[in-house]
C-alpha positions in Angstrom: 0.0 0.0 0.0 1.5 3.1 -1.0 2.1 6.2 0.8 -0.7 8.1 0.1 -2.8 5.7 0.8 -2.0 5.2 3.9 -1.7 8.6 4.8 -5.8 8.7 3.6 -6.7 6.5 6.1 -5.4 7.3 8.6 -7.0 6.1 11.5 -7.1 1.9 12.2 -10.5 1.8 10.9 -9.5 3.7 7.5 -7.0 1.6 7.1 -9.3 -1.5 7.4 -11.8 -0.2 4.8 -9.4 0.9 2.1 -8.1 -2.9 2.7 -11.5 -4.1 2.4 -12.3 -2.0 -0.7 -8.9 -3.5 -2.4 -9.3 -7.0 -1.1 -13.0 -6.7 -2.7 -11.8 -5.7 -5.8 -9.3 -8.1 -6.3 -11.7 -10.9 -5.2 -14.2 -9.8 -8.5 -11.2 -8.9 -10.9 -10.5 -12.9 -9.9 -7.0 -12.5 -7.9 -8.4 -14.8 -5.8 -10.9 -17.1 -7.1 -13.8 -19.0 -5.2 -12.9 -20.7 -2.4 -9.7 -19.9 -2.2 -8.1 -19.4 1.4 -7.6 -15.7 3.0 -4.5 -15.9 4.6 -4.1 -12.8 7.3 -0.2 -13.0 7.1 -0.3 -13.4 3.1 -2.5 -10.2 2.7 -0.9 -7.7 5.2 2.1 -8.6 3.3 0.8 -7.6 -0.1 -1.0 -4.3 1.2 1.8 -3.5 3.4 0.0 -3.0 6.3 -0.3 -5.0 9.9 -2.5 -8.0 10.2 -5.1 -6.0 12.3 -6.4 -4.3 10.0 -6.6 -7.2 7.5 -8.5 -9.1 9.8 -10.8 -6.5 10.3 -11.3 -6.0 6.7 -11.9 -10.0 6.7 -15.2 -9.4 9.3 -16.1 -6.6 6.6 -16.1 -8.7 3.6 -17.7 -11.6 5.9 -21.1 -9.5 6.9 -21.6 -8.5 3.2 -21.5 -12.4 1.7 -18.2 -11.8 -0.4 -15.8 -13.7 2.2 -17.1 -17.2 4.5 -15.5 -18.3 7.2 -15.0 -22.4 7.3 -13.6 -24.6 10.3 -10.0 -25.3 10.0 -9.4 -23.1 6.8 -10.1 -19.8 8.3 -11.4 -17.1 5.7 -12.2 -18.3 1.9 -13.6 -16.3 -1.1 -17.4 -17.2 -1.0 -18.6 -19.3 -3.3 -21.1 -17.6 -5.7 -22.5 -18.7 -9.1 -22.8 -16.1 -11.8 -26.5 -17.1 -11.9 -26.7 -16.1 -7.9 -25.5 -12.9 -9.3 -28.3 -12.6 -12.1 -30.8 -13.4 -9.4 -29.2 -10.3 -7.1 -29.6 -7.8 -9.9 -32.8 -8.7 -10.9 -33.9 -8.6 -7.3 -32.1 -5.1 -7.1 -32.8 -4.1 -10.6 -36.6 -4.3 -8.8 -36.6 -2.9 -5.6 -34.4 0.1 -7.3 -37.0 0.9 -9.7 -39.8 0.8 -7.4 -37.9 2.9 -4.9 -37.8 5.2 -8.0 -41.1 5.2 -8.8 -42.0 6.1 -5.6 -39.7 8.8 -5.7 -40.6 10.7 -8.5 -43.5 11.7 -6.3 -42.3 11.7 -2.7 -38.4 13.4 -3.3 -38.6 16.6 -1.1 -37.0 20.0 -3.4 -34.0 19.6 -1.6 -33.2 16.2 -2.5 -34.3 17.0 -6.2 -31.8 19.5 -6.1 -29.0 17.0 -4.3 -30.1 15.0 -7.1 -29.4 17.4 -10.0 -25.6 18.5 -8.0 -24.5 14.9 -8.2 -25.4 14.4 -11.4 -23.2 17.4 -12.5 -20.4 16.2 -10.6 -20.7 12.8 -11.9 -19.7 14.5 -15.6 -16.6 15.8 -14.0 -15.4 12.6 -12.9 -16.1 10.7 -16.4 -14.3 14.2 -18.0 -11.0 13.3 -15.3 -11.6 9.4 -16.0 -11.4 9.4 -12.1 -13.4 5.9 -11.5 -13.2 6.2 -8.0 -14.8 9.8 -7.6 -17.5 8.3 -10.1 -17.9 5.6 -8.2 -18.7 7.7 -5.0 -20.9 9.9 -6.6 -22.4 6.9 -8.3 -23.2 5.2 -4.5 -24.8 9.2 -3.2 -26.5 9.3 -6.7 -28.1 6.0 -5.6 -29.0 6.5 -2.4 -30.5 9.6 -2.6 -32.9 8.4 -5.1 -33.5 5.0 -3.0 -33.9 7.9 0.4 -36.1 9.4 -1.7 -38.9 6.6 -1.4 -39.4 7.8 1.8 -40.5 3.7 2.7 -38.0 2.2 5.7 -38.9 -1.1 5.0 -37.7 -1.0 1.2 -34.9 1.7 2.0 -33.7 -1.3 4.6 -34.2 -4.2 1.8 -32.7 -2.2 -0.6 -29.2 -1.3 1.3 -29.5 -4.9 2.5 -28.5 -5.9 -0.8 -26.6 -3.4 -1.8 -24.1 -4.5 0.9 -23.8 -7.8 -1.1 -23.1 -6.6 -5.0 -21.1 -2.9 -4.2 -18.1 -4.5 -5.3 -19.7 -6.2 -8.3 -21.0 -2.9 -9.8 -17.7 -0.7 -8.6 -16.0 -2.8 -10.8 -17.7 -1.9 -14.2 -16.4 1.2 -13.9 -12.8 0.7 -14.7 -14.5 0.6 -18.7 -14.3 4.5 -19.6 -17.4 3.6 -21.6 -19.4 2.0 -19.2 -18.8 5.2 -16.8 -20.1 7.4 -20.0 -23.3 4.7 -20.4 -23.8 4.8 -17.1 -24.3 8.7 -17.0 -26.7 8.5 -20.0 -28.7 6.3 -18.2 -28.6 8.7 -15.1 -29.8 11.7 -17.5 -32.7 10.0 -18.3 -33.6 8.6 -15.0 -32.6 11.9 -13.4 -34.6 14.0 -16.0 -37.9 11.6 -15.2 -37.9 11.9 -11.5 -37.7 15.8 -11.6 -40.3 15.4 -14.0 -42.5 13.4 -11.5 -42.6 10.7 -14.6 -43.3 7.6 -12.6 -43.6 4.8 -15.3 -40.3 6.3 -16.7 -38.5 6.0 -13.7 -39.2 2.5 -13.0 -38.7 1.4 -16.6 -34.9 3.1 -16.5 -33.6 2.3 -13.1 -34.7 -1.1 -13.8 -32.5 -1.5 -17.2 -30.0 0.5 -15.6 -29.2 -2.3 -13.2 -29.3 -4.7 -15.7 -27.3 -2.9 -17.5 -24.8 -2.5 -14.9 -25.3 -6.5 -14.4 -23.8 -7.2 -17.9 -21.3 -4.3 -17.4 -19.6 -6.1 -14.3 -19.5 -9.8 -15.8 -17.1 -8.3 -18.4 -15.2 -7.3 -15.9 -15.4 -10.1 -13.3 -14.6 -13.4 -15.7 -13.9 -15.5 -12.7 -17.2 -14.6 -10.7 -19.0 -15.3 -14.8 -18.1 -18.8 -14.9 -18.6 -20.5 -11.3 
């Protein structure tokens, strides 16, 4: 891990989630494949950092479903089928566009106009080809339209899920191309839900996360083939 990474994260707990976020990466770019073993000692070596905050980065990856814990191995890549993920982003692909939906009609002004900054900022990134800021903004984008439903018990299933595919859907935006598609399709779902267009709404956040879907498997070969 290089210097200024480290001096980002600064604190024990930064420096377990920008493990976490590399460790997930490298899990769906295939570094380490299904069911391979997690060894603390092996990974604070590669990220240059102590073991403690590797294993914490291990109980991160653990609660979202991307790392399992097995007797006398320790921590293994989980084992997920490609069609596990095709059932997650049709699940989300759902529960997205009806959060949406009911967005279009319940967003307060100010989170219209949240709404409306991100998307602007979003156009800076793909100008800077920064895929991490657009990643970022990509997540707030999200969540303020899922907020926006104003429903607790499908804000709480949706971020349920989300916890289980973030690194699946980060990882489509190392394309440039898919970071420009994936802006396109925020214009028009963005457009729609200041335009209190409900059917609209739901029709594009739903292709959106199919879209995204397909994105990632190009990306993630080893997660494509289990």
């Amino acid at each position: 891990m290089d210097a200024a990474l480290k001096s980002q994260a600064r604190s024990r707990g930064g420096l377990a989630d920008e493990v976490s976020r590399k460790l997930a990466d490298d899990i769906a770019l295939g570094v380490f494949l299904p069911g391979e073993r997690l060894d603390e000692t092996t990974l604070a070596m590669r990220f240059q950092v102590s073991r403690t905050p590797v294993r914490e980065a291990l109980k991160q990856l653990a609660s979202t479903g991307l790392v399992a814990n097995r007797p006398n191995r320790g921590s293994v890549v989980a084992e997920m089928t490609s069609e596990q993920l095709d059932q997650m982003f049709e699940v989300i692909g759902e529960l997205e566009a009806t959060c949406a939906r009911h967005a279009a009609v319940r967003m307060r002004d100010a989170e219209r106009q949240r709404l409306s900054e991100l998307h602007a900022q979003s156009r800076l990134a793909i100008q800077n080809e920064d895929a991490d800021a657009y990643d970022v903004i990509n997540r707030d984008l999200h969540n303020v339209i899922i907020r926006g439903c104003h429903n607790p018990v499908l804000i709480d299933m949706v971020v349920g899920l989300h916890h289980k595919i973030s690194t699946f859907r980060r990882t489509q935006f190392r394309n440039i191309a898919r970071m420009s598609a994936s802006y396109e399709e925020h214009s028009v779902i963005v457009e729609a839900l200041l335009a209190r267009d409900v059917v609209t709404c739901y029709r594009e956040m739903r292709g959106h996360l199919l879209s995204a879907r397909s994105a990632a498997a190009r990306v993630t070969p080893s997660w494509s083939t289990v």
